[in-house]
C-alpha positions in Angstrom: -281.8 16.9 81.6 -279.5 17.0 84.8 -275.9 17.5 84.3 -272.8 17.4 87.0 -269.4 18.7 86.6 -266.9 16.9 89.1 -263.8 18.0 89.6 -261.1 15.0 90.5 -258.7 17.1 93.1 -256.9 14.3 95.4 -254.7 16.4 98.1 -251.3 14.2 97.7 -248.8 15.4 94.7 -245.2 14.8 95.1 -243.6 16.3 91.6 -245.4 19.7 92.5 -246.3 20.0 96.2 -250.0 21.2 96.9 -250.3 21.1 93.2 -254.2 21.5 93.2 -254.2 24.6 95.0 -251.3 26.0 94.1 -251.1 29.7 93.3 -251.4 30.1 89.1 -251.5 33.9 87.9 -253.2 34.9 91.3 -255.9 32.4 92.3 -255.3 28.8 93.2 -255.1 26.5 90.2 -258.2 24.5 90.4 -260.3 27.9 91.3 -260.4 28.1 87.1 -262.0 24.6 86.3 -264.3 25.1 88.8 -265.5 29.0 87.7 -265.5 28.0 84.0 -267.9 25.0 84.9 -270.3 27.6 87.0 -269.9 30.4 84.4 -270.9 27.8 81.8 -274.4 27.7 83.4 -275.3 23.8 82.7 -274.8 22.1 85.0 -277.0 21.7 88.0 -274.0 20.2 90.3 -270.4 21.7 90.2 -268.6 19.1 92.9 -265.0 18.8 93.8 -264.1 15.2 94.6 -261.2 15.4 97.2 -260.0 13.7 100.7 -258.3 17.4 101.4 -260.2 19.1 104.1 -257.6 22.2 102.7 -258.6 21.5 98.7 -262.5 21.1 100.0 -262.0 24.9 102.2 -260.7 26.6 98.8 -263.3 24.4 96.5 -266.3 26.0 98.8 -264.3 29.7 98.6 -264.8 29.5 94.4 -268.3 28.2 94.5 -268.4 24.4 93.9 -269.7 22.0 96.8 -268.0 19.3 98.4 -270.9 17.2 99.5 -268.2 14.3 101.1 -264.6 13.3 100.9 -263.4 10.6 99.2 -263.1 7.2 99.9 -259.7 5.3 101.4 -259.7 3.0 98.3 -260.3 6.2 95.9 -258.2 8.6 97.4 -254.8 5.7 96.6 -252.4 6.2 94.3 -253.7 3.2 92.2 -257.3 5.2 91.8 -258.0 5.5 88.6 -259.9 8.9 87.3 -262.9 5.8 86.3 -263.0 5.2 89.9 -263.6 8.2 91.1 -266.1 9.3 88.6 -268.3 5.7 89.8 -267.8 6.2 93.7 -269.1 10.3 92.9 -271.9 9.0 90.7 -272.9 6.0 93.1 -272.9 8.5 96.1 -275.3 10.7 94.4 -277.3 8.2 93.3 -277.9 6.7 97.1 -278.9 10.3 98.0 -281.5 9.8 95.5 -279.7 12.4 93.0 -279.5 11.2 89.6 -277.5 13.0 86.8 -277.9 12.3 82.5 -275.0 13.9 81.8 -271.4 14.8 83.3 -267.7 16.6 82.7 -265.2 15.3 84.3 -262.8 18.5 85.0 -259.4 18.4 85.9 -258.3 20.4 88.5 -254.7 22.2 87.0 -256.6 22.9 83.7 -256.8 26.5 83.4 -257.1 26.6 79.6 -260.9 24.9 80.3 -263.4 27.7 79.6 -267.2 28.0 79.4 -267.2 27.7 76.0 -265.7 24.5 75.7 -268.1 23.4 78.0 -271.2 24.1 76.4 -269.7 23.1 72.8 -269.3 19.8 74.0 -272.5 19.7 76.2 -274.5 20.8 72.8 -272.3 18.0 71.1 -273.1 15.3 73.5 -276.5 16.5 73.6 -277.5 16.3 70.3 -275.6 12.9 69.4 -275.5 9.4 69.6 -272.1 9.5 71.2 -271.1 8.4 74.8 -268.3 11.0 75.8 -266.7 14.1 74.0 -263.0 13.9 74.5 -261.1 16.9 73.6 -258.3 16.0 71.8 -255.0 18.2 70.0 -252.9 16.9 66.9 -249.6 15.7 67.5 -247.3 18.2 66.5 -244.6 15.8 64.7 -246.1 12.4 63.1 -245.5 9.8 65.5 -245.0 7.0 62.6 -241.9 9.3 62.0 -240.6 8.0 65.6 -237.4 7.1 66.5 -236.2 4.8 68.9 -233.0 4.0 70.6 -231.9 -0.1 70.3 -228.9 -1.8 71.3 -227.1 1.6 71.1 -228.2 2.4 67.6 -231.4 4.4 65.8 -233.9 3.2 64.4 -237.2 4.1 63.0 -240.1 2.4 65.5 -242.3 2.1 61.9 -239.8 1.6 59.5 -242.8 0.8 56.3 -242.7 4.9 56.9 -239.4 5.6 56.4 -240.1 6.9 52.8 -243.6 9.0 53.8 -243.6 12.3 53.9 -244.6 13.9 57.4 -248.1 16.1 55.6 -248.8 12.7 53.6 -249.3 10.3 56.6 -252.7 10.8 58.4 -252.7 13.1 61.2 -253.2 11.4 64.8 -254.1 13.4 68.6 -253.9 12.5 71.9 -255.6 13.2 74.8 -255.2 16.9 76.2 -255.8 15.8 80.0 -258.2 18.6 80.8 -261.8 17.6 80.5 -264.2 14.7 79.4 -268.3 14.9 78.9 -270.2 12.2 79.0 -273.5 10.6 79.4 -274.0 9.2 82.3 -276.2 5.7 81.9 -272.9 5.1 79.3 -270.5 5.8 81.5 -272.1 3.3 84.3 -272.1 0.2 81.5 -268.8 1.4 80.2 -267.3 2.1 83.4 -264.4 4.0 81.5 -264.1 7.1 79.6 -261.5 5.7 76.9 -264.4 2.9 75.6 -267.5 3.1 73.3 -268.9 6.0 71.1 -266.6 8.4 71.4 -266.7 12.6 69.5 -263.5 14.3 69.2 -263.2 17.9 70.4 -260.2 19.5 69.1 -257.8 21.7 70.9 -255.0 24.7 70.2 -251.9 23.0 70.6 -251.2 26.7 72.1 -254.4 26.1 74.6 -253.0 22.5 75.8 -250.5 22.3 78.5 -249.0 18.8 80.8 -248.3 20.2 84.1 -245.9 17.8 85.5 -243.2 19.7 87.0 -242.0 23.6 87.6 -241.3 24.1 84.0 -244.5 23.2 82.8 -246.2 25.4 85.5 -244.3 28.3 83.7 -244.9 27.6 80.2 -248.5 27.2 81.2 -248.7 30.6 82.7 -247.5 31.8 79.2 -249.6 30.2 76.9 -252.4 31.3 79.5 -251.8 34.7 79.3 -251.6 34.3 76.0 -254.9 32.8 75.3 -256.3 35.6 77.1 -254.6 38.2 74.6 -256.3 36.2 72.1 -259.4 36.4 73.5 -259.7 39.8 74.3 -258.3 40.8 70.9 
């Protein structure tokens, strides 16, 4: 059973300049996707899919290949992390390189470890699902929301108005970081959101949006302090 992990690392990023390589407690960000994937020790490809020829130099510093560049039409702002994933898989597969399995890693995702990988590679592995998607629990019950009409608040579900927050059923989102999935359901799929799907949940203090300065620095925190916890 082949597996690929490809790291989605386009070079444009206009909140946070140079965002993919951008220095995060010492090393460039995206240096810790791609030495969790190769410290995980399953897969038999660790790719970074980029047009940077600066994001492919680093890439190649920290171990992973960088077999081509993107595409024009995947390297847009309207490319979709689906569209990526196909144009990688296609390439291989004209090369004559065909994978069963696959993570998808995001490049700013330093809380990804090799454990996490291989948990959710066993997962897949020994399922009927089509991805793993690691997930975290929203910390206040969204059916609780409030919204802002005409001027005036309101609740957004007001049949919950009465419900206490630890009676309603929790709900999670997606933590941005990492996806596994096999890859004969991926190519009917042709997204990562659709069909069988196994959750893999996530420490709200190991999930981290990294949209702007701020986020950068409270990501550096809860890094260091995952480590703590780790080493403890």
């Amino acid at each position: 059973m082949k597996s690929i992990a490809i790291i989605t690392a386009r070079g444009g990023s206009k909140r946070i300049p140079k965002k993919n390589i951008k220095d995060f407690l010492g090393k460039p960000i995206i240096a810790y996707s791609i030495e969790a994937a190769i410290s995980s020790g399953i897969f038999d490809e660790v790719m970074v899919s980029t047009d940077s020829e600066e994001i492919a130099g680093i890439a190649k510093k920290y171990g992973a290949s960088v077999p081509f560049l993107r595409s024009e039409k995947t390297s847009s702002d309207y490319a979709t992390t689906n569209d990526v994933l196909i144009e990688v898989i296609d390439e291989y597969s004209k090369r004559g390189i065909m994978f069963d399995m696959a993570a998808c890693l995001y490049p700013t995702a330093p809380f990804i470890t090799p454990q996490k990988l291989i948990k959710s590679f066993e997962m897949l592995k020994g399922s009927d699902a089509d991805t793993i998607i690691p997930v975290v629990q929203f910390s206040y019950p969204p059916k609780r929301a409030l919204v802002i009409r005409d001027k005036r608040l309101v609740f957004h579900y007001p049949e919950f108005i009465d419900s206490r927050s630890q009676d309603l059923e929790p709900e999670y989102h997606d933590i941005g970081q990492f996806y596994f999935f096999k890859v004969e359901a991926f190519k009917k799929n042709r997204k990562l959101m659709v069909g069988n799907i196994l959750p893999l949940v996530i420490d709200e203090m190991e999930v981290q949006d990294i949209d702007n300065i701020s986020d950068w620095n409270i990501a550096e925190i809860k890094y260091k302090a995952m480590k703590e916890k780790e080493g403890n």
